[in-house]
N, C-alpha and C positions, 0 to 999 in steps of 0.2 A: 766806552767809558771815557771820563772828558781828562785831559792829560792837561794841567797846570802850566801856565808859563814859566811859573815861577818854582824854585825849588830850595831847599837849604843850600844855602851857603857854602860848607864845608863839602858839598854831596858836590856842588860845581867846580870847587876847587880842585877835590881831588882827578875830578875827569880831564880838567884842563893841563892838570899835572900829568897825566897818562899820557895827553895827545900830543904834550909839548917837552919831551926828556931832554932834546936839544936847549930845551932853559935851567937846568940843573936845578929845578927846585923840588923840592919833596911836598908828601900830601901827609894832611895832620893840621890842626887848631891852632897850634903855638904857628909852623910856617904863614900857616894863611894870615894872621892875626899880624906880622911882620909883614907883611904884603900888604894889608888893607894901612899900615898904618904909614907906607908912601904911598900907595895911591887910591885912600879913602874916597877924596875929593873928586878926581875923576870918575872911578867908577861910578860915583852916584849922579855926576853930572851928565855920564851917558846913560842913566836911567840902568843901567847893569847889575846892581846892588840895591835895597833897598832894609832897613833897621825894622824889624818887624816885634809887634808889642814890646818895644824898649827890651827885650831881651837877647834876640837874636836876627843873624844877619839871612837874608834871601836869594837868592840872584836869577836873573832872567834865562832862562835857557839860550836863546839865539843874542841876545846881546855881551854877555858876561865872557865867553870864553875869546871874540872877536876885542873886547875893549882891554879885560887882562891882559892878550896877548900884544898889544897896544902903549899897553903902560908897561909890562916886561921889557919893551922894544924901544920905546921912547916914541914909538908914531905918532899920529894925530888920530887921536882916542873919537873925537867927534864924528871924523869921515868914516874910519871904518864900525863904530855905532851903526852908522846910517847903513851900511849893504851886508849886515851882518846875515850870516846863514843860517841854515836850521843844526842847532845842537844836538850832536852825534848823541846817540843811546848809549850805554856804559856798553854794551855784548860788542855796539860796533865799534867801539874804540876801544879797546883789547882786543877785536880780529884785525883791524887795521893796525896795531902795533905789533902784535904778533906774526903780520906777513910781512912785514917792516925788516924781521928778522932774518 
């Protein structure tokens, strides 16, 4: 079965908010919506986000969670665009936090 690059928005955000508790941000619509609204511009200049039928927002799987974490950090959003990795499955990023524990 063909697996999308691309996924909702919200479905990315909250993953990135799992793998990254060290950023104190939470997952939910209103947060992320406060998040895209400093760094609308980058994201979508690294291709990470994209506004899908004028209604809602997208995000790439391997680029979104490397450029968020980018823009949370203040690094340069472009370099790590460019050697982004493969975006963890939700099962493995809850067994990776939970052995964190």
């Amino acid at each position: 079965m063909y697996e999308s690059e691309w996924v909702a928005a919200l479905e990315a955000w909250s993953l990135f908010v799992e793998c990254h508790p060290e950023l104190g941000y939470r997952s939910g619509k209103w947060q992320f919506h406060n998040f895209l609204r400093l760094h609308r511009k980058a994201l979508q200049s690294a291709d990470a986000i994209r506004f899908a039928k004028r209604r809602f927002w997208i995000a790439h799987r391997q680029r979104f969670p490397d450029a968020a974490f980018a823009c949370a950090t203040a690094s340069d959003i472009i370099q790590i665009a460019r050697r982004s990795t493969q975006f963890p499955s939700r099962a493995e990023a809850v067994t990776a936090h939970e052995g964190s524990n």
